[in-house]
C-alpha positions, 0 to 999 in steps of 0.5 A: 211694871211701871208705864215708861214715857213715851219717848223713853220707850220711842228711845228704846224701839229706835234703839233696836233700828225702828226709824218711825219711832226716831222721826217721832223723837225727833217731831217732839223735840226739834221745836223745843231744842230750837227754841233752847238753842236760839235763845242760848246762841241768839242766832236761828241758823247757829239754832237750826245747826245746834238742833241738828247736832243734837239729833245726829249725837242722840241718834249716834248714842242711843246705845249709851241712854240709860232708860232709867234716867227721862229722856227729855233730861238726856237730850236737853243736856246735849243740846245745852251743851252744844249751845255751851260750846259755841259760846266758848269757842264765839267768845274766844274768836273775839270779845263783844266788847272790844272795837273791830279793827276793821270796821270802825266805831263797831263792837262785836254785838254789831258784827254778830249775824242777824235772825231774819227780822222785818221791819215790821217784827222789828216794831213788835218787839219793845225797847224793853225786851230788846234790851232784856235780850242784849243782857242775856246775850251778855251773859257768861255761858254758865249763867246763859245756860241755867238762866235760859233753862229757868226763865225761858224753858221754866225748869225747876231747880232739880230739872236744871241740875239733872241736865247740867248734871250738876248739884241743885246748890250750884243751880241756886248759885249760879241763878243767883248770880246770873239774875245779879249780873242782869240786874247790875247791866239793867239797873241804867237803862230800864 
């Protein structure tokens, strides 16, 4: 008999009503899920509401985890696609492009909420970076999810379409087309 991983088998004790082995899944995760969600949503309290989501659904479906498939898959799928869903319904209240009529002069990347930065982590932070970010936040969701889960998680091809549960050709697609989109939005001003 083949070793399980260790949060294969944490999955498996908290399954049976085991709460240490669930505060262990979630101690492993939370940081990783966090970072996920904020670079997906650009925004820590959206973040900190994804991670949370993510552990209410996993510890409601611990029944439903098929212990042949990792674990890490199964509960990045949910985080990403919690992420995914407060894109879509984001983008549906109203377009980043389009001037607010109740605030002057100001698109919806004015209006979007800020994540706690001093002045001084302000500073830190390049034009470069800056501007790599606002791209990526304009990014349409399918193409936020893979290039988030490639460039800033460094999953492989194969690790993206098993947590997206898609075909690895859809990946290298929809990567492709992601890095184009950064590109053409970059191409004036880098």
């Amino acid at each position: 008999m083949t070793l399980k991983p260790m949060d294969t088998r944490l999955a498996k004790l908290a399954r049976k009503g085991d709460q240490r082995a669930f505060a262990e899944i979630v101690s492993l995760y939370k940081d990783k899920l966090f970072h996920l969600a904020y670079r997906m949503t650009g925004n820590r309290q959206e973040a900190e509401d994804v991670v949370q989501d993510t552990f209410l659904r996993v510890f409601k479906n611990l029944e439903r985890y098929d212990e042949n498939q990792k674990f890490s898959t199964w509960i990045y799928r949910i985080a990403t696609n919690l992420c995914i869903d407060r894109l879509r319904k984001r983008r549906s209240v109203y377009s980043l492009d389009a001037e607010s009529s109740d605030h002057e002069g100001l698109d919806g990347y004015a209006m979007l909420p800020s994540d706690d930065r001093t002045p001084e982590s302000e500073l830190l932070l390049s034009e470069t970076q800056r501007v790599i970010h606002q791209a990526m936040e304009t990014l349409p969701a399918k193409y936020k999810s893979v290039m988030v889960l490639r460039y800033l998680q460094d999953m492989s091809l194969q690790e993206i379409s098993e947590v997206l549960d898609m075909p690895v050709t859809t990946i290298k697609t929809r990567v492709h087309r992601g890095r184009e989109f950064l590109r053409k939005k970059l191409e004036n001003k880098l």
